[in-house]
C-alpha positions in Angstrom: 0.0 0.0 0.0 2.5 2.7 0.5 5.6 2.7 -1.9 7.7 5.3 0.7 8.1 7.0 3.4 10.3 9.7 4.7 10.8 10.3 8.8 11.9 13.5 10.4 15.2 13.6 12.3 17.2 16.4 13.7 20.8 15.8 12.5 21.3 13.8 9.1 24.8 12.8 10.1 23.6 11.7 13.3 20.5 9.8 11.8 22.3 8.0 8.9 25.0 6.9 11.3 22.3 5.0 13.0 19.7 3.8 10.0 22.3 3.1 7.6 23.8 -0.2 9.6 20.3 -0.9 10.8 18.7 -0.7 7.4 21.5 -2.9 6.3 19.6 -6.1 8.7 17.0 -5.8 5.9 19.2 -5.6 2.9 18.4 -2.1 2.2 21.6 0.7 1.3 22.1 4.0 1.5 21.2 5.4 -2.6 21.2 8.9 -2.7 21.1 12.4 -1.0 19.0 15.6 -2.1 19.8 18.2 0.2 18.8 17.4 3.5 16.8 14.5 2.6 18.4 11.2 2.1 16.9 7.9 0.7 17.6 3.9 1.3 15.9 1.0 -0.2 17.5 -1.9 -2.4 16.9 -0.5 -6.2 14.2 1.8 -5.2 13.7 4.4 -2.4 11.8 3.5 0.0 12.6 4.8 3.4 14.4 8.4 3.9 15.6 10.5 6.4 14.3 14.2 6.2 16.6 16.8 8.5 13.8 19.5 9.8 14.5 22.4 12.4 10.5 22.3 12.9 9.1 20.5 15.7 7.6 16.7 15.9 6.2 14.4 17.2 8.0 11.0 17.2 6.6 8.2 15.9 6.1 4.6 15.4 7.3 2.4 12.1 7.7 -1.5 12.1 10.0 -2.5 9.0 8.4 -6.4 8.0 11.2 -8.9 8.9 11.6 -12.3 6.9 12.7 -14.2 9.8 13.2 -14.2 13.5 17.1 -13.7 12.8 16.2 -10.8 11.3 14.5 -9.5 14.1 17.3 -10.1 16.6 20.2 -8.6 13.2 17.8 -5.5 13.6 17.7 -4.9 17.5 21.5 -5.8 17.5 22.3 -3.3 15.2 20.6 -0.5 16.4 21.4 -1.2 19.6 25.1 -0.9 18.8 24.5 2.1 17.0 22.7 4.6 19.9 19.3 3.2 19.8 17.6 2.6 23.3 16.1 -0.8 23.9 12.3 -0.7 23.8 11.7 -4.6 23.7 13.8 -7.2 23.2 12.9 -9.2 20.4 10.1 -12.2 21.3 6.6 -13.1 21.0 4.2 -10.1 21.5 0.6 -12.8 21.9 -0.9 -9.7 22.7 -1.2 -8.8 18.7 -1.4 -12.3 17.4 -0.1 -15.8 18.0 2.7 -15.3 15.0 3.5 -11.8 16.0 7.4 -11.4 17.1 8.6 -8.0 17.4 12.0 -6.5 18.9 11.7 -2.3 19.5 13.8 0.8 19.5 13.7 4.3 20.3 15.7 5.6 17.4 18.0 9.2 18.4 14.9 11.0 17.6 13.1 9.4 19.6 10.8 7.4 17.4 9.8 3.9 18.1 10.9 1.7 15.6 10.2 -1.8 15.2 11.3 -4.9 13.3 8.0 -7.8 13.1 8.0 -11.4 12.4 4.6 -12.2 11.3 3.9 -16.2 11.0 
């Protein structure tokens, strides 16, 4: 249903440093940077980083895993790369009997999410 999506941050540097190896646990790369916007996906852009003085409100984004491994490369990674533990990765029943998740706070403070569903 949607194709991209593009997040507010408040320091590109600081924000790549921290997607980029993160990103990477679902085979997506850095591609390209137009001004203070910059884009990752594997061919296609699909998820940027948008540098804004402006005030926000943080949010909440789960990136679709292929496998619990993926779940726990994800956490790892952003763990290691100043993320703040939200959740570890494991079964969340509460959302379904396939559902496994493992959580973030991102530098921004949004809450992102990696989900293994079935």
């Amino acid at each position: 249903m949607i194709d991209h999506v593009n997040i507010p941050v408040r320091h590109l540097a600081r924000a790549r440093a921290f997607y980029e190896p993160v990103l990477d646990a679902f085979g997506y790369r850095f591609l390209l940077q137009e001004g203070p916007v910059i884009g990752f996906g594997d061919t296609n852009w699909v998820f940027g980083l948008a540098e804004t003085e402006a005030e926000f409100v943080p949010l909440h984004l789960a990136f679709s895993a292929r496998s619990k491994d993926q779940v726990h490369d994800f956490h790892r990674a952003a763990l290691a790369n100043g993320g703040t533990c939200n959740g570890a990765p494991g079964p969340r029943k509460l959302y379904g009997p396939d559902y496994y998740a493992g959580y973030v706070i991102d530098p921004d403070g949004h809450n992102i999410e990696a989900v293994k569903r079935g």
